[in-house]
C-alpha positions, 0 to 999 in steps of 0.5 A: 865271551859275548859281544856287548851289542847295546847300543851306545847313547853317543858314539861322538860329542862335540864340544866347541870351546872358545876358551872362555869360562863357559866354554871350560865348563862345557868341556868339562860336562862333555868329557863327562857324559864322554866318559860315562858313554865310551864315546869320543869327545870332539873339541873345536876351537873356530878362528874368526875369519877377519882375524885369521885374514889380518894374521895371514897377510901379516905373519902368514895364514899358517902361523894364527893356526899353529898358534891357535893350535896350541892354545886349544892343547893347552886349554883342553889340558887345564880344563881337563886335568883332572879328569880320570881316567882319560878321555878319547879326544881329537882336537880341531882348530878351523877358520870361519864363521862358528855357528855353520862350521860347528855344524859342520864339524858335528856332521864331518865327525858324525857326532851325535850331540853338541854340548856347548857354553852360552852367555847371555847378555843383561837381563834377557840373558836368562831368555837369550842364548849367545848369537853362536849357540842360537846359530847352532840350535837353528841349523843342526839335526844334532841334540844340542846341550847348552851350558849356562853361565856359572852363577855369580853368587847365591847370597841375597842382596843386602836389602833382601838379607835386612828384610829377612832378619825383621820377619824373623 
């Protein structure tokens, strides 16, 4: 039987998670093109670096790891509970500031795609990424896919929704 050469169109993919809502979508969308790619799925979770100093003097560094360690298995399992089949997955839970360590991370592990959440804030949100996902986009070489936050509701507001019986 021949070998499949073809090329796949990601060998790894990064998903850096900060266990909010965005952040699960993210890694749901990157197991998928993981899965749909044969590729294995990097998930990072990054320890902000003045928590992780205020932990390690009160409880010892390793204990704020361990700890975040957890929470990111436990994460990763409920967002991706439904998934099937499986996905090759590596967890990573590191301290510093995120957007240098994300691309760090994409570099180290040699992902060729970042698939990562963003939330705007107010009305700019819609011309704005999040300060990490701005981080990242500026100083990676790598693809970067930007999730954008869930939509609240497609209904229109009562107003619009008067308005539109009246020219009916």
């Amino acid at each position: 039987m021949a070998r499949d050469l073809s090329p796949r169109p990601f060998r790894s993919i990064l998903c850096p998670v900060d266990f909010s809502a965005n952040s699960r979508a993210a890694l749901r969308y990157a197991a998928m093109l993981a899965r749909l790619a044969d590729s294995h799925l990097v998930v990072l979770y990054v320890n902000d670096p003045l928590l992780a100093t205020v932990a390690a003097t009160r409880r010892g560094g390793r204990a704020l790891m361990v700890s975040a360690d957890a929470d990111l298995q436990q994460f990763v399992r409920g967002a991706l509970r439904s998934a099937t089949p499986p996905v090759a997955t590596t967890l990573l839970t590191i301290a510093g500031k995120p957007p240098r360590e994300i691309v760090e991370a994409a570099e180290r592990h040699g992902c060729d795609l970042i698939v990562m959440g963003y939330r705007g804030v107010g009305r700019a949100s819609r011309f704005l990424f999040g300060s990490t996902t701005e981080g990242v986009v500026r100083t990676t070489t790598v693809p970067v896919v930007a999730i954008p936050p869930a939509r609240r509701s497609a209904r229109l507001p009562r107003a619009d929704r008067t308005s539109l019986k009246r020219a009916s």
